[in-house]
N, C-alpha and C positions, 0 to 999 in steps of 0.2 A: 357367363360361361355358355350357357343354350344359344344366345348370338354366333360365338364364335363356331361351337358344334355346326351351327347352321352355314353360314359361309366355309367352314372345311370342308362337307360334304358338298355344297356348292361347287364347289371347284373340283373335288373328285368325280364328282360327275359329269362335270365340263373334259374334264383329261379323258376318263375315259368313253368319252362321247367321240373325242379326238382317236385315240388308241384304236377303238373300233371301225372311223371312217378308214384308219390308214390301213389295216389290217382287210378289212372284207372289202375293198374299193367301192364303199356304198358314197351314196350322194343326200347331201342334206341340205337344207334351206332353215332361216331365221325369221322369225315373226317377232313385233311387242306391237303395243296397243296402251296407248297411257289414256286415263277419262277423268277430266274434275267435268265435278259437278256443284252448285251453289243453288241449296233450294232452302224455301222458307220452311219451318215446323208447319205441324198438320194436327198435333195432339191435344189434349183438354185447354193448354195455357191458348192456342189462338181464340178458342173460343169464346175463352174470358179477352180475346182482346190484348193479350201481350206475345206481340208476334216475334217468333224468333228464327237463327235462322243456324245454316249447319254448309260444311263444305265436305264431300266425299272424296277420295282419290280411289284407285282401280289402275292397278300396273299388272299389265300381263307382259311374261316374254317367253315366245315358244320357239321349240326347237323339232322342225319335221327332219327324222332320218329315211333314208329311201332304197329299197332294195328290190331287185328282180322279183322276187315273190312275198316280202316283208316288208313294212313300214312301222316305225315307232315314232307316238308324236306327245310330246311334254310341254306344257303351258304350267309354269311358275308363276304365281298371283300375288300380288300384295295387294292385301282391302282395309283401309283404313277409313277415319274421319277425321277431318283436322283438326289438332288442337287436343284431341281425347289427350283423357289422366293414363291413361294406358300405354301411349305410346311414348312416354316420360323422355320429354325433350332435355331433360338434365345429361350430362357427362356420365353421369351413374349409372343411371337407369340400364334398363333393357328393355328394347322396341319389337314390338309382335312380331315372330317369326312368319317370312313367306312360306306357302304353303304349294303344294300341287292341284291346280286348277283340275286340269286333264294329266293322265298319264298312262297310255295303253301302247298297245302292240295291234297292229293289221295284217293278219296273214291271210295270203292268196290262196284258196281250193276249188282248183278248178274252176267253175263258174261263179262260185262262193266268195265272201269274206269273213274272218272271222276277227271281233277284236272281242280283246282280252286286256283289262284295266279299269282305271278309274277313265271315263269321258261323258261330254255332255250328250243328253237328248233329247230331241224334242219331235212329236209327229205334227200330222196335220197341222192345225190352224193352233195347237201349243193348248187347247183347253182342256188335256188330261194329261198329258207330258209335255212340260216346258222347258226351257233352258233357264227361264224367269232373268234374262238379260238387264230387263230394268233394274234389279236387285243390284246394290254393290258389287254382291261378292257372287251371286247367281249359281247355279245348282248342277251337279254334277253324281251322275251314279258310278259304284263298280260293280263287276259282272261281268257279264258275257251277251253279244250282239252276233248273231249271224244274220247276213243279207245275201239275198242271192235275186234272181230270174227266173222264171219260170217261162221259157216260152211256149209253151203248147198255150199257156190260157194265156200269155201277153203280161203278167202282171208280176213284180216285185212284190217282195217279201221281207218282215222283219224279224226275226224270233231273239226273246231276251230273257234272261234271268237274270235278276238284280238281287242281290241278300241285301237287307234293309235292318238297321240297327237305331231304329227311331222311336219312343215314346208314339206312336201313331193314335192309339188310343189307348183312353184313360184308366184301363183293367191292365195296361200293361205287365208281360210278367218275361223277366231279364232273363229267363231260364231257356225260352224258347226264340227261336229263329223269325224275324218278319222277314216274307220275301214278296216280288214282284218281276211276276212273268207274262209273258202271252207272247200273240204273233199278230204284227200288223200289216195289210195287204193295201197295196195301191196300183190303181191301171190309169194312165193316161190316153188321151186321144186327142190331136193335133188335125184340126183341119185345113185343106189348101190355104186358105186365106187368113191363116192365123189363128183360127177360131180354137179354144181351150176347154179341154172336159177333163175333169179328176173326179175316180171313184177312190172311196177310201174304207175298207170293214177292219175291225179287229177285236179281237178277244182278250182279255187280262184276267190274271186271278193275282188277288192282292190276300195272301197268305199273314193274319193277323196272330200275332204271342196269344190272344185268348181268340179262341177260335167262332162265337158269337160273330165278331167283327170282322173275322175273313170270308172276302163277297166273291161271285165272280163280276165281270164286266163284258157288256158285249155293245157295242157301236159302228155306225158309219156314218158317212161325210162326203159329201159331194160337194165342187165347185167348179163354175163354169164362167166361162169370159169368152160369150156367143154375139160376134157385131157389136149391139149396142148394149146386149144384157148382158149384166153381172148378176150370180145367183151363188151362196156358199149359205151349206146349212148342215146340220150336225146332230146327233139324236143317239144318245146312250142309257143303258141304265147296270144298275148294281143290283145284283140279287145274292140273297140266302134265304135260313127261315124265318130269319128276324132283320132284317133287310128288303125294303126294296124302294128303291132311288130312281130319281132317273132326269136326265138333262136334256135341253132340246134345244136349240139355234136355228134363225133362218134369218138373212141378209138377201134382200133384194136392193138392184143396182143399175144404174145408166153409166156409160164411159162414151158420152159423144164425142166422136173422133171429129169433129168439124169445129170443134174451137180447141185449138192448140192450151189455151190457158186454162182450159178447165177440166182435172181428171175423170171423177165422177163424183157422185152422190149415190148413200145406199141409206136405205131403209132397215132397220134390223128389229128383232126378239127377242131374248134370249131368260129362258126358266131354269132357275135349279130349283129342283123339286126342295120344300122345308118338310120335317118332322111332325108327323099329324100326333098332337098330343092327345088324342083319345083312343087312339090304338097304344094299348100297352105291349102288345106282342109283337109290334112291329117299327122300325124307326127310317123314316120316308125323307131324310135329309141328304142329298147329295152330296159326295166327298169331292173336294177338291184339292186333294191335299199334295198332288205334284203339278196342278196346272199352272196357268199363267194368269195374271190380276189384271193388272193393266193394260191389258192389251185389249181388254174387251169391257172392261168395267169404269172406263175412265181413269182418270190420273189423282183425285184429291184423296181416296182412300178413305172417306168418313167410315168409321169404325161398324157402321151397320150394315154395310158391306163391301167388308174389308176382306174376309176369310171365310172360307167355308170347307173346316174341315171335321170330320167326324161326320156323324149322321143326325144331331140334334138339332141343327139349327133352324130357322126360321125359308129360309129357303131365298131366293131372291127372282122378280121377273122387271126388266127390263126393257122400254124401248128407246132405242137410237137413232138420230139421225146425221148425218156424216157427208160433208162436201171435202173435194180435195183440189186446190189449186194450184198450177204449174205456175211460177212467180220466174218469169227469166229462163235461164236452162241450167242454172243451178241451186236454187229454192223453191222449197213447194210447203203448199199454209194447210194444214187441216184443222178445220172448225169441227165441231160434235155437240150433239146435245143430248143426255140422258136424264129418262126417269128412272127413278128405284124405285121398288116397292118391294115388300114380303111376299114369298110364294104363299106360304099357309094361313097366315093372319091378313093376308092383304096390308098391313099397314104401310101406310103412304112415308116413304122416306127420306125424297129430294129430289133438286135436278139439276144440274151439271151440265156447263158450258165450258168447253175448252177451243183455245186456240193454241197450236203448236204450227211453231215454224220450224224447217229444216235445211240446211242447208251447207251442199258440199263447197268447199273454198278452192278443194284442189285434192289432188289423189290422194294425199296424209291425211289432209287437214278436213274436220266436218266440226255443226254446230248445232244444239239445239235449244229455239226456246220456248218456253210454255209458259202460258196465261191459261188457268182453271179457274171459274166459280164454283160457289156451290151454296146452294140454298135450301137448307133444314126445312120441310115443310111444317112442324113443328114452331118454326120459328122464322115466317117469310120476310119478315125486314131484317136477320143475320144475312149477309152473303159472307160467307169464308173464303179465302182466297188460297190460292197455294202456287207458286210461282218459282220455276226452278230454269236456269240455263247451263247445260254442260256442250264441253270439249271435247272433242276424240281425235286423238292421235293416233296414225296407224302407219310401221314402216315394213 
């Protein structure tokens, strides 16, 4: 019965998607995006040596409407896993209803825009608000986003409030409202010859059910792509009275333009402050609890730093090194290599070699695939492996 509920309202919403274009003579366009994925397991059984493996799907299909001063845009998502007990391939059964990815409204003010809905976010470089893409089913707020310009200073604006209905932390109390706001600012500067500078500041208040846990946030982030240097680096912290956190990044980089095949090579940092256990009045762990994982941590996910959310944990510092190769004019190989370690305890935790290949086939069609090690320094003759290739389809 909830199948069928779901495909009726399906289709009422499709008619009056229709009734609306015919009516307000607005204009609309169609998106989907289909993604398998086939990666190996990553959890205690490879450890032990019994490697297993899992196949993902990921169907979006969006519908932008478009009007003089209004835009409404809906992305419909099925996220499954192949094979799950859930998705009960029987006659009988009933199969996990799609769900709404994004679903908001864009309205035009004057120089402004305001949406209003469920849609993704993501700023800067994604390492406190992400869209978390790699994730199957990947991460979306509702709320309210205003953007606008400001020209006398030159620079763009974000202001957001998000009401948040999440167990965030472990006092939680269902009585009261988590929310998550602030304003994010960005100025660019383009020079004659290409040359690229982004400034990035912004301010958050992450409004926690017990109020211990709700911090402020304040950060910026610079990047630049000057001739032959690349340079992006990032510096935040979380304050109250029993709080205080704090993250830091810096990426240094070459992009010789005189070998066609080779992108660049960067050098990276990157600390999240861990939880100093002999301060009882204070807890020094970094939240990361809307960023992004992989995108900076590498791809095998070993559980020691895997997540880092709340403010207890051990903290993490990391260095990287990163080449990127132009393979032809439609694939390109990035190689990486990380260490882990704890921020607080120092303890030593691995290192990690990834190869990822990419590569477009054609304006639909792209590919990707990856070769990860990873080596338990606990344990230097384990290398774990984690090996995954997906699809993307996009019309």
């Amino acid at each position: 019965m909830k199948v069928k509920n779901n495909i009726l309202s399906l289709g009422i919403f499709l008619k009056s998607i229709l009734f609306i274009d015919t009516i307000l003579c607005t204009d609309y366009t169609w998106y989907s995006n289909f993604r398998y994925r086939l990666k190996n397991d990553t959890s205690e059984d490879v450890i032990k040596n019994k490697i297993s493996s899992s196949s993902e799907l990921r169907t979006r299909l969006g519908l932008k409407i478009i009007n003089e001063n209004a835009m409404g845009y809906f992305v419909i998502q099925d996220s499954r896993t192949v094979g799950e007990s859930k998705n009960n391939s029987g006659i009988t059964g009933q199969t996990l209803p799609v769900f709404f990815h994004q679903a908001y409204f864009n309205l035009k003010l004057n120089k402004h825009s305001l949406t209003i809905g469920r849609f993704e976010l993501a700023f800067g470089n994604q390492r406190i608000i992400a869209k978390n893409n790699w994730n199957n089913v990947g991460r979306s707020f509702e709320g309210l986003l205003l953007k606008g310009h400001n020209e006398i200073l030159d620079l763009n604006y974000h202001a957001f409030s998000l009401p948040l209905h999440e167990h965030i932390s472990n006092h939680h109390d269902n009585s009261k409202d988590n929310w998550l706001s602030g304003v994010y600012l960005n100025k660019y500067f383009t020079g004659e010859t290409g040359n690229k500078l982004s400034t990035e500041a912004y301010y958050m208040f992450s409004q926690d059910s017990t109020e211990k846990y709700s911090y402020n946030m304040f950060g910026s982030r610079i990047e630049m792509n000057w001739n032959l240097l690349l340079l992006e680096s990032e510096f935040a912290f979380q304050l109250n009275d029993s709080i205080n956190a704090n993250l830091f990044s810096i990426n240094f980089g070459l992009q010789p333009k005189k070998y066609k095949f080779f992108n660049s090579i960067t050098v990276g940092f990157e600390q999240v402050s861990g939880d100093d256990t002999t301060t009882l009045d204070k807890e020094e762990g970094f939240s990361k609890y809307f960023g992004a994982r992989h995108k900076h941590h590498g791809f095998y996910d070993y559980k020691e730093h895997k997540k880092y959310f709340g403010h207890l944990h051990d903290g993490l510092n990391e260095i990287n090194i990163k080449t990127n190769f132009k393979l032809m004019n439609y694939s390109s190989l990035l190689i990486a290599f990380h260490n882990f370690k704890s921020n607080y305890k120092k303890e030593k935790y691995g290192s990690e070699f990834d190869f990822i290949l990419k590569t477009r086939h054609n304006k639909q069609l792209s590919s990707e695939l990856g070769v990860c090690l990873y080596r338990e320094e606990k344990n230097k003759n384990n290398i774990l492996p984690f090996l995954y290739l997906s699809l993307n389809v996009s019309i």
